[in-house]
C-alpha positions as CSV (number, residue, x, y, z in Angstrom):
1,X,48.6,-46.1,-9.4
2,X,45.3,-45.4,-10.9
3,X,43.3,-47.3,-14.0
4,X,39.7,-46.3,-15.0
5,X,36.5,-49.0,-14.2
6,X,35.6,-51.0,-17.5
7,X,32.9,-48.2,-18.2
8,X,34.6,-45.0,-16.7
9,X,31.0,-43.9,-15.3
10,X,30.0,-43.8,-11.8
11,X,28.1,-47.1,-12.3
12,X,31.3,-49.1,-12.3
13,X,30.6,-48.8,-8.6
14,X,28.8,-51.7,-7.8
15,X,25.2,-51.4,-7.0
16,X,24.5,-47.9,-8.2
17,X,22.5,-47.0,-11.6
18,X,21.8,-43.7,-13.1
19,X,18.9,-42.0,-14.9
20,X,18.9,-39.2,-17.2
21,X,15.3,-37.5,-18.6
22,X,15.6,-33.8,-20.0
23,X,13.2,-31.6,-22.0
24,X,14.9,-29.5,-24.7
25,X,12.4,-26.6,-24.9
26,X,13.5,-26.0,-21.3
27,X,16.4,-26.4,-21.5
28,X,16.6,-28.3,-18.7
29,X,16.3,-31.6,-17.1
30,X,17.2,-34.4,-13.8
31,X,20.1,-36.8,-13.7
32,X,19.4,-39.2,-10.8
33,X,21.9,-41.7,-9.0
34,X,19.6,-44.6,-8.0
35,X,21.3,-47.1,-5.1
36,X,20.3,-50.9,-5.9
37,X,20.2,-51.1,-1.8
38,X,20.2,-48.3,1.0
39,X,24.2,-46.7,0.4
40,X,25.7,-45.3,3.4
41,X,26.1,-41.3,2.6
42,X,27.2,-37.9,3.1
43,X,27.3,-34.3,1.9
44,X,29.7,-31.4,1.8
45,X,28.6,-27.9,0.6
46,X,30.6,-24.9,-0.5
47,X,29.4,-23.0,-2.5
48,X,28.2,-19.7,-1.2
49,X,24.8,-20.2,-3.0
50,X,23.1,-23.8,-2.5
51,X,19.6,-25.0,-3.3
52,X,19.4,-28.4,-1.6
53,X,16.9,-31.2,-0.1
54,X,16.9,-33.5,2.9
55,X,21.3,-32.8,3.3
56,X,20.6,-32.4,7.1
57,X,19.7,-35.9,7.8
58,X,23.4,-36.8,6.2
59,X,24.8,-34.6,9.1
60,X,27.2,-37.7,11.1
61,X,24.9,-37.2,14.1
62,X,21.9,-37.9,12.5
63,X,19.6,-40.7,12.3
64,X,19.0,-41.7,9.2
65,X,22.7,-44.0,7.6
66,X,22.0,-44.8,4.5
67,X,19.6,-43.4,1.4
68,X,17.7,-44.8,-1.5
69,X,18.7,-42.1,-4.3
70,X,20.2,-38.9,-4.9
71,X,19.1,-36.2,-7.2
72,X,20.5,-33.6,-9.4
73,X,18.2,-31.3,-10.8
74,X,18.1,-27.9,-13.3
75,X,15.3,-25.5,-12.4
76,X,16.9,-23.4,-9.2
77,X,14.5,-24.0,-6.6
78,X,11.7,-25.0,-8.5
79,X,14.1,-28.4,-9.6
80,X,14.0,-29.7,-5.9
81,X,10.0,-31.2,-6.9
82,X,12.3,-33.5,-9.2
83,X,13.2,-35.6,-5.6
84,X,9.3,-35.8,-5.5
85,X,9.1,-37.9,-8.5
86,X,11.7,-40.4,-7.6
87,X,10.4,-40.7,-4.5
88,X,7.0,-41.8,-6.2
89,X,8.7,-44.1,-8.4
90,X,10.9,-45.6,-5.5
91,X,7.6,-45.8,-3.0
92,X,5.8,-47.6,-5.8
93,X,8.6,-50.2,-6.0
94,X,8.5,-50.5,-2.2
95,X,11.6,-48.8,-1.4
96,X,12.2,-46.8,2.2
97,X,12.8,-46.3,5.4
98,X,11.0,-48.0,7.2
99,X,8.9,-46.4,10.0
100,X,5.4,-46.6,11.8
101,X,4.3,-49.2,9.3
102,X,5.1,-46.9,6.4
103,X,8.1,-46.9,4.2
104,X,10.0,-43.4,3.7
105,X,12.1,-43.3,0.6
106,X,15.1,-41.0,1.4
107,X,16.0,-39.1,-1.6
108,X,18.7,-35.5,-0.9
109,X,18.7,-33.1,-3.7
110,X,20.7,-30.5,-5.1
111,X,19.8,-28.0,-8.2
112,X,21.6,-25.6,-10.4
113,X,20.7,-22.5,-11.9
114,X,20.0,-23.1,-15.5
115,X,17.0,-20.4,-15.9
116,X,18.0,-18.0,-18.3
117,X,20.4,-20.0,-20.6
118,X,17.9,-20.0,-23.2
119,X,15.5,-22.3,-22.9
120,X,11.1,-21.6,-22.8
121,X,10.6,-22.0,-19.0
122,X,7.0,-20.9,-19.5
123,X,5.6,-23.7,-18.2
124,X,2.6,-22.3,-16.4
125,X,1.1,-23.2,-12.8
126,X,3.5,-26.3,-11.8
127,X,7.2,-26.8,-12.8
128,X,8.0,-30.1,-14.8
129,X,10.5,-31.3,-12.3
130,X,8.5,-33.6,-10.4
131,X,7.6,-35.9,-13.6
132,X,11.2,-35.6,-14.9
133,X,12.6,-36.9,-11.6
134,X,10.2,-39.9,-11.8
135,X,11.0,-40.5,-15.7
136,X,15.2,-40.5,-14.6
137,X,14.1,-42.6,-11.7
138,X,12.1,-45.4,-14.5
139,X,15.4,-44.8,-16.8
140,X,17.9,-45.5,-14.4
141,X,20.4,-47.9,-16.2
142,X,24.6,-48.8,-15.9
143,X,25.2,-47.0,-19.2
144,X,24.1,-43.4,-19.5
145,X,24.9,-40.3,-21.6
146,X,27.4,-37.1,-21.0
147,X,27.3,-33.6,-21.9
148,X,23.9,-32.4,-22.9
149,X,21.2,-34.4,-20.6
150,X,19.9,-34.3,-17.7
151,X,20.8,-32.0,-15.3
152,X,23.5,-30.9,-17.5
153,X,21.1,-30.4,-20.5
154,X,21.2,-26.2,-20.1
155,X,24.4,-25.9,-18.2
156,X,26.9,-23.4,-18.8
157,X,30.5,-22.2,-17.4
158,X,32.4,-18.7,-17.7
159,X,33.2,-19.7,-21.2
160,X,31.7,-22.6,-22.6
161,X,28.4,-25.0,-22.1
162,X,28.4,-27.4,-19.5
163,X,27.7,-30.5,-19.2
164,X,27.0,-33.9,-17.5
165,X,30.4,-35.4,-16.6
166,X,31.3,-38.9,-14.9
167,X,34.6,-40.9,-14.6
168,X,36.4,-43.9,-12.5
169,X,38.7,-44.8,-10.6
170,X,40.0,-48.6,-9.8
171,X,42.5,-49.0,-6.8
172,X,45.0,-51.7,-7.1
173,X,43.6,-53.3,-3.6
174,X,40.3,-53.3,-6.2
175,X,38.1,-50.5,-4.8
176,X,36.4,-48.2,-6.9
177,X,35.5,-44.9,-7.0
178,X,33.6,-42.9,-9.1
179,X,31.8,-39.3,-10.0
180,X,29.3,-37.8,-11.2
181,X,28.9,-34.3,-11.7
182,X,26.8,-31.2,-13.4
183,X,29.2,-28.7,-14.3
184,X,27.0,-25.4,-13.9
185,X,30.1,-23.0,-13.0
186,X,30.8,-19.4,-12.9
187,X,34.6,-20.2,-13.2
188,X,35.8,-22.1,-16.2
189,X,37.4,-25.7,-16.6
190,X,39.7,-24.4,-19.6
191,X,42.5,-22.5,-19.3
192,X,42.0,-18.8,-20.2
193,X,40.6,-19.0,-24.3
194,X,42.5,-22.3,-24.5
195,X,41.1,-26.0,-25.3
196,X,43.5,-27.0,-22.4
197,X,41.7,-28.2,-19.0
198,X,42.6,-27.5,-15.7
199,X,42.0,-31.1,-15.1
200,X,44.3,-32.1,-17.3
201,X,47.2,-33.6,-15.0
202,X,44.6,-36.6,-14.2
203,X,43.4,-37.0,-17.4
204,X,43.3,-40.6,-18.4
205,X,43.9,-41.8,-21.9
206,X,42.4,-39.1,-24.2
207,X,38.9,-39.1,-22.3
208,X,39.0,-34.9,-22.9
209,X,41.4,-34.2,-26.0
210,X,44.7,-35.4,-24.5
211,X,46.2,-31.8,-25.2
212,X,47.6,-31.6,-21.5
213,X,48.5,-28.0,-19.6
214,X,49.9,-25.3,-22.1
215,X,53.5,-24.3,-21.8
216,X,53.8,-21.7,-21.2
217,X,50.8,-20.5,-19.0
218,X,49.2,-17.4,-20.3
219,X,49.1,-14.3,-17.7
220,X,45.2,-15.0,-18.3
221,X,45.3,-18.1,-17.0
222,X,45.3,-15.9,-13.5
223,X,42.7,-13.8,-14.2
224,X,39.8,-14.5,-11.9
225,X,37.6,-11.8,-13.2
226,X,37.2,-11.2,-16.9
227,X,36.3,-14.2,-18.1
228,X,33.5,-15.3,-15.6
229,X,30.5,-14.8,-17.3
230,X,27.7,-12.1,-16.5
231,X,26.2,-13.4,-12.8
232,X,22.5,-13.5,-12.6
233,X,21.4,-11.7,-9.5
234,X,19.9,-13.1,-6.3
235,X,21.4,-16.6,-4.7
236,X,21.5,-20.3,-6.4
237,X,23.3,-18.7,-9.6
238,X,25.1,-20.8,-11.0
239,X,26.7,-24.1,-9.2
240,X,28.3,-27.1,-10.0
241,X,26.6,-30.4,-8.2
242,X,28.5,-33.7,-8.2
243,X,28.3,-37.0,-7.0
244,X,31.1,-38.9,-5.5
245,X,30.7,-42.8,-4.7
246,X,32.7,-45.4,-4.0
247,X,32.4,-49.7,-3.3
248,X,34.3,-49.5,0.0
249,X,32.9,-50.1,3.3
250,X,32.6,-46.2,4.9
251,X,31.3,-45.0,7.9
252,X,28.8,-42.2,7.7
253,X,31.6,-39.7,8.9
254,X,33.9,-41.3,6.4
255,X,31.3,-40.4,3.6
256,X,31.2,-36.8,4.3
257,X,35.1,-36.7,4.3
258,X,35.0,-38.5,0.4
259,X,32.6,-35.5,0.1
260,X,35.2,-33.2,1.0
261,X,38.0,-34.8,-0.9
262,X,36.1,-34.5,-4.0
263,X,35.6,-30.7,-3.7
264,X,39.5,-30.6,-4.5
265,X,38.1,-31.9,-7.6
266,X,36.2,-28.7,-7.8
267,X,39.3,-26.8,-7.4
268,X,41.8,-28.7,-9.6
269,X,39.4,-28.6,-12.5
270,X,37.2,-24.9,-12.4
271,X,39.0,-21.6,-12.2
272,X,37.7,-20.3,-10.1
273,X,35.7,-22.6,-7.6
274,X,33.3,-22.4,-4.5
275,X,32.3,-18.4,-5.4
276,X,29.6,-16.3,-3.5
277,X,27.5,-17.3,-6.4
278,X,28.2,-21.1,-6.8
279,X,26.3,-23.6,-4.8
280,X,28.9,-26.2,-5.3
281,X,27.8,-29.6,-3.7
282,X,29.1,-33.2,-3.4
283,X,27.3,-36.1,-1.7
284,X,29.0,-39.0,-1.1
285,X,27.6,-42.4,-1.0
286,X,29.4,-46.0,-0.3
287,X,27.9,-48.9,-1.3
288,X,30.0,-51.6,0.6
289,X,30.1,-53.9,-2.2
290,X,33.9,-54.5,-2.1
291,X,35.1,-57.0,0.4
292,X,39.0,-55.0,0.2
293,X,39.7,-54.1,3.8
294,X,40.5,-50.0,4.1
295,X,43.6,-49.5,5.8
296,X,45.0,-46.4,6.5
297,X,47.2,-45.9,3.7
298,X,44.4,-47.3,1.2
299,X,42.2,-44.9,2.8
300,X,44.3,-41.6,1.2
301,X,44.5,-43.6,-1.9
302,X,40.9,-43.1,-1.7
303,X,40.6,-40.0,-1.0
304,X,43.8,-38.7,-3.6
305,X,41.2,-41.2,-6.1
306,X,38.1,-39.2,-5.0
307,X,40.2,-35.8,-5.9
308,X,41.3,-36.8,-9.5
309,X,37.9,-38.3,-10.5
310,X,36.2,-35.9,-9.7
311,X,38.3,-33.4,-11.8
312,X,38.6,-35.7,-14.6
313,X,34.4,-35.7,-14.5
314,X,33.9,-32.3,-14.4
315,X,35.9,-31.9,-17.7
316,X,34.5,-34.6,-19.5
317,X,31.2,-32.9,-18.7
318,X,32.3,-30.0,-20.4
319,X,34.1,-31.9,-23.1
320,X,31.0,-34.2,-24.3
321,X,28.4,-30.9,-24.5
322,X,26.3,-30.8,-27.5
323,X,25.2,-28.0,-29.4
324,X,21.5,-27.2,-29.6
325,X,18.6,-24.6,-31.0
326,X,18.9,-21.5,-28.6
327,X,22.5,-22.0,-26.7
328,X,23.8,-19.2,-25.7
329,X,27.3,-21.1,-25.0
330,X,29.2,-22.6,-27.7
331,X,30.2,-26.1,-27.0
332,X,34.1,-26.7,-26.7
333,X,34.1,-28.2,-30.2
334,X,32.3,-25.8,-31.7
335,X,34.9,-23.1,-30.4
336,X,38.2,-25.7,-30.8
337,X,36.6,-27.4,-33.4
338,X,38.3,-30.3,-31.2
């Protein structure tokens, strides 16, 4: 039913390009998803802990339809300046809502906690993240890399590093859908101390080791407890922030419910998901490329598609991590040797 796009990226949807900048001493960077033209969007959050700019405006009853970029950011709070910098870049290539004369690019944000996973963030008086959002906003290409950049560059999960993830998703009627995602989780997207995903039933091809579910599942695969790793107190902990985009002509209201499909994603891929101490986000956005008409039955497909791309991102995110000075995660290879 499903094949992947020619890339298996987000940017097989059609008018979307995507930016990476990081800085290794911090441990830390900004992955941005810039939209060729305005993209109809929406958000879902649920996660118990979010750290977020400008999600409002996507509410169904707002104004504002479509927006210019989105941003995912390290940092906590202090990552939210990174929307700053792509708004600079995008307002210097003329880009915004226009209003009063002025132009407003619109630019939603969501960060993840990545403070204390080894990295120098003794940066003194200002955080970095406004100039790293402007240099992903300058890089923003159709080919970009996974695991260990941008806002996946310090990220970590109950047992492993995180990662930068992305997959597609090609409907027969031609649609596509694709994610993007920073997987920041307290859960973990293995099964128990195994190199087995929870993903796995969507994998396509051998994108994250081919190795399927293990048979039998280990009684630790139900253990919600022991293997999260040690919390970091106070909110915006940990958090896995994603993307979700598709070529399909959607109503704003039909953008937010993408949104929500893709947080099954969340749940078929991270044991456990959408904790007290996860921020877990998804925007949506839809470029309206495609000329396929969406009927109703093509419109599950889309959703089902939204669902098992977003769970075959997350563990490619986890999958394509990279080991460097300071982690204080090993990398799935380094502990599957995979």
């Amino acid at each position: 039913m499903f094949r992947t796009g020619p890339r298996n990226l987000i940017t097989d949807v059609a008018g979307l390009k995507v930016g990476n900048s990081r800085d290794d001493r911090l441990k830390s960077g900004v992955t941005i998803v810039l939209c060729e033209e305005p993209a109809v969007a929406g958000v879902q959050v649920l996660g118990g802990a979010p750290g977020t700019r400008e999600t409002d405006l996507l509410a169904p009853q707002n104004l504002v339809e479509t927006v210019d970029a989105v941003v995912l950011a390290g940092g906590s709070a202090f990552g939210l300046d990174a929307a700053s910098g792509t708004q600079a870049a995008l307002r210097e290539a003329g880009r915004g809502f226009a209003v009063g004369g002025q132009r407003v690019p619109i630019v939603p944000a969501a960060i993840l906690f990545d403070l204390v996973n080894g990295g120098d963030k003794d940066w003194g008086r200002f955080p970095p993240y406004r100039e790293l959002g402007y240099e992903a906003t300058l890089a923003a290409r159709e080919d970009f890399t996974l695991g260990s950049d941008g806002a996946g560059t310090g990220a970590t999960t109950a047992t492993l590093k995180g990662g930068l993830g992305s997959a597609s998703t090609r409907l027969e009627n031609g649609i596509t859908v694709g994610a993007l995602v920073a997987v920041n989780a307290v859960g973990s997207a293995t099964v128990a101390d195994m190199p087995h995903f929870w993903a796995a039933p969507f994998e396509a091809g051998n994108e994250f080791g081919g190795l399927g579910l293990p048979a039998p599942m280990p009684a630790q695969a139900q253990d919600p407890v022991t293997k999260l790793r040690r919390l970091p107190s106070g909110p915006g902990g940990n958090t896995t922030i994603a993307v979700v985009a598709t070529d399909a002509k959607l109503s704003k209201p039909a953008a937010q419910r993408l949104a929500i499909a893709a947080h099954d994603g969340f749940a078929r891929a991270i044991w456990p998901a959408h904790t007290p101490m996860d921020g877990d986000l998804v925007f949506a956005l839809a470029t309206g490329r495609s000329e396929s008409e969406l009927e109703l039955d093509t419109t599950i497909e889309l959703y089902a598609a939204a669902t098992a791309t977003m769970a075959r991102a997350i563990a490619r995110g986890v999958y394509s991590a990279q080991k460097a000075d300071g982690d204080i995660m090993p990398t799935f290879r380094d502990r599957h040797g995979l």
